[in-house]
N, C-alpha and C positions, 0 to 999 in steps of 0.2 A: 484187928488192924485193917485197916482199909485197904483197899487193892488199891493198881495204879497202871495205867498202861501207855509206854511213848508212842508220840503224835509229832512229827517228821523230828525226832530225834528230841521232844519236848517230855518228860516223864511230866503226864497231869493224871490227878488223882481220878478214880474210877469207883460208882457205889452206885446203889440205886436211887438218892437224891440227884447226882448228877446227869444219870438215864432221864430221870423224868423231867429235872429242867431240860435238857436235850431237847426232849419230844414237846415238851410247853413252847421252847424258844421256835422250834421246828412248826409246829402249827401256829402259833402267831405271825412269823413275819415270809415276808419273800424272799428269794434266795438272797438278792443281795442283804438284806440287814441279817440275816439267819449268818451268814458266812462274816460279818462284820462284827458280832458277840462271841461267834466261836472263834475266831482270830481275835482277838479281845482278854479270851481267856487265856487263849494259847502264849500269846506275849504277856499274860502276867507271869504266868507261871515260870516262862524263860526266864523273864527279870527276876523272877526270885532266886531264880538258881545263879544267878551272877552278882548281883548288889550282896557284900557280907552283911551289911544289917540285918536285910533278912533271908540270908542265908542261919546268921545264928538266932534265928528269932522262933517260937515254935506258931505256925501259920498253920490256920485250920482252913486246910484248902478245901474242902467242902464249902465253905463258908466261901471264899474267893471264886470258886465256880459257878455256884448258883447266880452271885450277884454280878458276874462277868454275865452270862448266860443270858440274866433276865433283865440285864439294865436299859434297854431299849422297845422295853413292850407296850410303853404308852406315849414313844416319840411319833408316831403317827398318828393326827385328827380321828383318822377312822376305825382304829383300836378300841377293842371294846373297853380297855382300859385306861382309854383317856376322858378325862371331866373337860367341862366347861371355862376351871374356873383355879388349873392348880399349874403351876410347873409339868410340865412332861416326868421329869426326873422324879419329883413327888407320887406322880401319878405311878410310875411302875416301880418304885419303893413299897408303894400299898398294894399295889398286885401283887408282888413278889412277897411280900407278907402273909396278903391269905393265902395263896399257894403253899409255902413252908406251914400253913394250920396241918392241912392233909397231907402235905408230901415228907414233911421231917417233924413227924413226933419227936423224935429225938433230941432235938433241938434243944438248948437251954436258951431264957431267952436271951441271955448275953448275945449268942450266936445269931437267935434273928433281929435283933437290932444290929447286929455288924452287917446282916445284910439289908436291911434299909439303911441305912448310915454309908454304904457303900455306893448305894446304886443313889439315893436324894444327891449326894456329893459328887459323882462321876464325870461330873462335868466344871465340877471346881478346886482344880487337884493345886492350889495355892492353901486350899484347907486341908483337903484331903492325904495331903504329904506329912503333914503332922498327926494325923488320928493314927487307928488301930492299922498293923501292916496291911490285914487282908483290904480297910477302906484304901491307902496308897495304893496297893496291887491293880485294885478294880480302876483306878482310876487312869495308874501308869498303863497298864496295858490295854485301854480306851485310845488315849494318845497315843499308844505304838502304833495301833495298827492305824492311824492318819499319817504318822509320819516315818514310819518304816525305817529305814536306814539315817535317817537323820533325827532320830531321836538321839536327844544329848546322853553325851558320853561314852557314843560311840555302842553300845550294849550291844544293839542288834545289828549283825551285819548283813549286808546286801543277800547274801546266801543264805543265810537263815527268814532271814523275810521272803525270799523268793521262792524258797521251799513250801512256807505256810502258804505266799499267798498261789501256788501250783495248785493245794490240794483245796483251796479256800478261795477260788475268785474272785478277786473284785470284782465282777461285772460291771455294771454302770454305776459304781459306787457314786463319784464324787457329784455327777450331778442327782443320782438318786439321794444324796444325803441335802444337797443344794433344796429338791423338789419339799422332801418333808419337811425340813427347816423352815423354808416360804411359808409353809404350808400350817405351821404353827403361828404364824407371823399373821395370816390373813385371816384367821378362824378363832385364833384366843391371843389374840395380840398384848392383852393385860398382863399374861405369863410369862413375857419374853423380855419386858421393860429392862428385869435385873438380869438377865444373863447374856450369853453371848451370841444370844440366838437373835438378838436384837440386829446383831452386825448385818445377819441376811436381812433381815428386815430394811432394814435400810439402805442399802444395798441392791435388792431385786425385790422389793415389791414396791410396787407404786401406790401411793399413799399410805404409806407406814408412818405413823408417828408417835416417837416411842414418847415415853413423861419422860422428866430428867427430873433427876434424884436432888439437885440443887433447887430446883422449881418450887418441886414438892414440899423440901424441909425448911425453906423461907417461908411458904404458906401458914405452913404448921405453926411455925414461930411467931408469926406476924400474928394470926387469929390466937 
C-alpha cells in the first residue's frame, strides 16, 4: 500500500516515484515554477478530495503526482527539454516519459500514458475534463493554482489557498509565467499558433504573428 503524508492539511500520496519526480522537478526549474507544480499538485489533490466523482472514482495518485510534478519541464526555451519544433506541453510529456523508463519500472503502460496524456493536455482542460480523472486532476489543479480562490465552484477557499501558497510562494509568479510564455512566443513561435500561448504573443511581443486556422483551411481547400 502506498504511504501518504499531509501537506497543509492536504493528504498527497508519498513513494519513491514521487521523491524523485520531486528532486527531477527540483533541479529543473527555479523557485518560482518549482513552487507553481508543487502547488499544482497540492490543488489536485484537494480537488479530489471535494468533487464526489472523484472522490468515488479509484485515482492512481502516483500517476497524478508525477504529471502535476513534471508538467512544466519544457515550458522554458532554455530547458533541456524543449525542441525547436513541438508544443511545450508535448515536449515535457516526452520527458516525463523517459524519466518514468528509469524512475517507475513499475509502471504499466496504461499508467504512463495517463502521464503523457496528462501533462500533452494540461493546458487544454475543455479536453482534459472528459479523459481519465487523474488527466482532469492534472489539469484542474494547473488552473487552481492561477486562480486560487476563484476557481469555480467555490472548492478552494481563500484559507486553503493561503495556506499552500505560505509554504509555496508565489514569488514573482505572474510576470515570471508572462516572461516564459513571451519567451516561447519569440523563439518557436510555430508552437504557440494553436494554443493559448498565442494570447501573450500578441499581446506583449512585438511582431508576433500568429497563422489563423481559417487562413490555413481555405488554402488547403482552395489548392
Amino acid at each position: 500500500m502506498t504511504s501518504t503524508r499531509s501537506f497543509c492539511g492536504v493528504s498527497l500520496v508519498d513513494s519513491q516515484l514521487v521523491q524523485a519526480s520531486l528532486k527531477l522537478a527540483k533541479e529543473s526549474h527555479d523557485e518560482v515554477s518549482f513552487n507553481h507544480v508543487y502547488r499544482s499538485w497540492v490543488f489536485g489533490a484537494l480537488l479530489a478530495s471535494k468533487i464526489p466523482t472523484f472522490a468515488e472514482a479509484e485515482i492512481d495518485f502516483e500517476v497524478h503526482a508525477a504529471s502535476a510534478l513534471l508538467h512544466d519541464l519544457a515550458w522554458h526555451c532554455d530547458s533541456p527539454f524543449s525542441t525547436p519544433d513541438k508544443r511545450f506541453e508535448v515536449d515535457g510529456a516526452n520527458a516525463a516519459r523517459t524519466f518514468l523508463d528509469q524512475a517507475a519500472p513499475h509502471f504499466a503502460p496504461r499508467q504512463r500514458q495517463l502521464v503523457w496524456d496528462s501533462i500533452a493536455l494540461h493546458t487544454t482542460p475543455s479536453i482534459a475534463q472528459h479523459k481519465e480523472p487523474e488527466v482532469a486532476l492534472c489539469a484542474m489543479g494547473v488552473f487552481a493554482d492561477f486562480l486560487g480562490p476563484r476557481f469555480p465552484g467555490g472548492l478552494i477557499s481563500k484559507d486553503e489557498y493561503n495556506s499552500v501558497i505560505k509554504e509555496l510562494p508565489l514569488c514573482d509568479f505572474k510576470e515570471s509565467v508572462k516572461k516564459i510564455l513571451c519567451g516561447l512566443c519569440e523563439k518557436k513561435p510555430q508552437t504557440t499558433y494553436d494554443n493559448f500561448v498565442r494570447d501573450f504573443g500578441e499581446r506583449f511581443v512585438e511582431g508576433y504573428t500568429a497563422e489563423n486556422a481559417v487562413d490555413m483551411l481555405m488554402v488547403t481547400i482552395e489548392s
